[in-house]
C-alpha positions in Angstrom: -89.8 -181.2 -7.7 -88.9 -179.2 -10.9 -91.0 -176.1 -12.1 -92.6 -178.5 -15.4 -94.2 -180.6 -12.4 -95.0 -177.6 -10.2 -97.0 -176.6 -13.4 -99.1 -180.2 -13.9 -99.6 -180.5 -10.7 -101.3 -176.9 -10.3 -103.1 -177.0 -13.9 -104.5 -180.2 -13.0 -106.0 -178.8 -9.5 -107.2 -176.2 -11.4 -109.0 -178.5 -13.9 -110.4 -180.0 -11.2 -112.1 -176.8 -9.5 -113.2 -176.1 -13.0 -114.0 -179.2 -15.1 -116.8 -177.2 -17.5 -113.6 -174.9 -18.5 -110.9 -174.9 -20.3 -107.6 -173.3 -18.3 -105.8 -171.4 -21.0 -102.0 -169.7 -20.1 -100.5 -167.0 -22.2 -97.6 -165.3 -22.2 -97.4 -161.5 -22.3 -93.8 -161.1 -23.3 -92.3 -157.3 -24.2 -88.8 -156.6 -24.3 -88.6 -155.2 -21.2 -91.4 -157.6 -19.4 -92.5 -160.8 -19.1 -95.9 -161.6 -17.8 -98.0 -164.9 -17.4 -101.6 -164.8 -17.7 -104.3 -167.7 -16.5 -108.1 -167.4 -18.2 -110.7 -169.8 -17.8 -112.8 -170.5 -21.3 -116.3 -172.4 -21.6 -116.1 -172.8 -25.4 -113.3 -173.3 -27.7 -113.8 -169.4 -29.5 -115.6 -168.1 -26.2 -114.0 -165.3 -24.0 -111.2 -165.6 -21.7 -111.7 -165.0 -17.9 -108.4 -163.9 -16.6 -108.3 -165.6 -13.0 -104.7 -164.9 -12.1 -101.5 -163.3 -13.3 -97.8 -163.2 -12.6 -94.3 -162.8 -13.7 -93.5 -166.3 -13.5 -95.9 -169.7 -14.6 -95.7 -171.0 -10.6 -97.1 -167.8 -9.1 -99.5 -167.0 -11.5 -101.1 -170.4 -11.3 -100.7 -170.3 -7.6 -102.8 -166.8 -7.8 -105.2 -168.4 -9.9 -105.7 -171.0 -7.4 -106.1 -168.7 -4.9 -109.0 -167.1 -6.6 -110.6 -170.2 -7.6 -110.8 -171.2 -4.4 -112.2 -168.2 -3.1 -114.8 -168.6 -5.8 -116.6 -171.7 -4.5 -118.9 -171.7 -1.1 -117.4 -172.0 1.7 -119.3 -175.2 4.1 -121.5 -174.1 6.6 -122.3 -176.7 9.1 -124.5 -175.7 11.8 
């Protein structure tokens, strides 16, 4: 599986976990850096909750992931 399909594939679990937001990457790219940012966004001009961050798309959605699921409540069966 190529990186553009490891990208879908993680945006789209992402959409999932979060159907009432809107995932938004950006790129933070200096000439010495590059950095990849993931927000979550309720509204089209609302503010941008960063949820995870790396220096490549894969990782940084993976970290996002990671977060998101740590987010939601955990099951307790008794």
């Amino acid at each position: 599986m190529n990186n553009e399909q490891i990208i879908k594939e993680l945006t789209a679990k992402l959409e999932k976990m979060h159907p009432e937001h809107r995932i938004v990457m950006r790129n933070n790219r200096t000439m010495i850096s590059n950095h990849w940012f993931v927000y979550l966004q309720s509204t089209p001009d609302g503010p941008l909750q960063e949820i995870g961050s790396d220096y490549t798309e894969v990782t940084a959605l993976k970290n996002a992931l990671a977060v998101s699921e740590s987010l939601i409540p955990a099951k307790v069966s008794f």
